[in-house]
C-alpha positions in Angstrom: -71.5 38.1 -5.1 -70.3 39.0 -8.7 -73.4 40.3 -11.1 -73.4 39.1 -15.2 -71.2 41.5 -16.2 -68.4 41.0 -14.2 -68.8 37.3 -14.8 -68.7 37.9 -18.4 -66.0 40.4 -17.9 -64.2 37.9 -16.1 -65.2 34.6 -18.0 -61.4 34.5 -19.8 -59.8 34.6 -16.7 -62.0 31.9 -15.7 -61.5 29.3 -18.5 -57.6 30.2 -19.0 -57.0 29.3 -14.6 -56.1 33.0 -13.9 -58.6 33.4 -11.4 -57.7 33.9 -7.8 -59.3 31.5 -5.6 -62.0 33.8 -4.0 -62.9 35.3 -7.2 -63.2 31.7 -8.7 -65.4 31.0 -6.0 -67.7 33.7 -6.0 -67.7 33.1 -10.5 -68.8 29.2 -9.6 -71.5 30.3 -7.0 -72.9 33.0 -9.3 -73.1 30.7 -12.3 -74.4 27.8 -10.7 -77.4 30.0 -9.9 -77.8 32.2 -12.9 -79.2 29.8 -15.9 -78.3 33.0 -18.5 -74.8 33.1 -17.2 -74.2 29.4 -17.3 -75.6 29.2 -20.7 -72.4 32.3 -21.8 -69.9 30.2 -19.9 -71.0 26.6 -21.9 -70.7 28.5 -25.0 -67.3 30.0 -24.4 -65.7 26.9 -23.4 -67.4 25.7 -26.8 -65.9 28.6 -28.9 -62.5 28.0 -26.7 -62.3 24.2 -27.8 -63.8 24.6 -31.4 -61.2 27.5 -32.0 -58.4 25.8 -30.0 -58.8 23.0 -32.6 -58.5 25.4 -35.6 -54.7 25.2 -37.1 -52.6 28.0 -36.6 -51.6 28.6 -40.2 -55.2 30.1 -41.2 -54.2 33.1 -39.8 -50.7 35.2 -41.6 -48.7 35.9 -39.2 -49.2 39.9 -40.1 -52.4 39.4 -39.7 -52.2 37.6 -36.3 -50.0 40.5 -35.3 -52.2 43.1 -36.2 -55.2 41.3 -34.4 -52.9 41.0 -31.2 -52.0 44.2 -31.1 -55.8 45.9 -31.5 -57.0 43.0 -29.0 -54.0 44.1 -26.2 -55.4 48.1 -27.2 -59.0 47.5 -26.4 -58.0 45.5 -23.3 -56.4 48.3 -22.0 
């Protein structure tokens, strides 16, 4: 069974269909048990589809860049 941080480690995998199929299991049985780890996954696919709505051109592109870069560094 996966504990609350590794589903909220894991919750981008999740959303984005990079999950393996075991993992994805074990994500669906934790958070169909845990009400406090349902409640992070509802408000990430909010964030997802509120910020997937948002137009590109908001962000420079230098800016984008620099964001990418700092996001792929911490990820690491």
């Amino acid at each position: 069974m996966l504990t609350c941080h590794q589903i909220a480690t894991l919750v981008t995998d999740y959303l984005e269909g990079r999950m393996p199929f075991i993992e994805r299991v074990w994500f669906r049985l934790h958070t169909g048990g845990c009400e406090p780890c349902r409640k992070y996954l509802r408000q990430m696919e909010l964030s997802v589809a509120v910020l997937g709505e948002m137009p590109a051109e908001l962000v420079p592109g230098d800016v984008m860049d620099s964001l990418l870069a700092r996001f792929d560094a911490w990820n690491r």
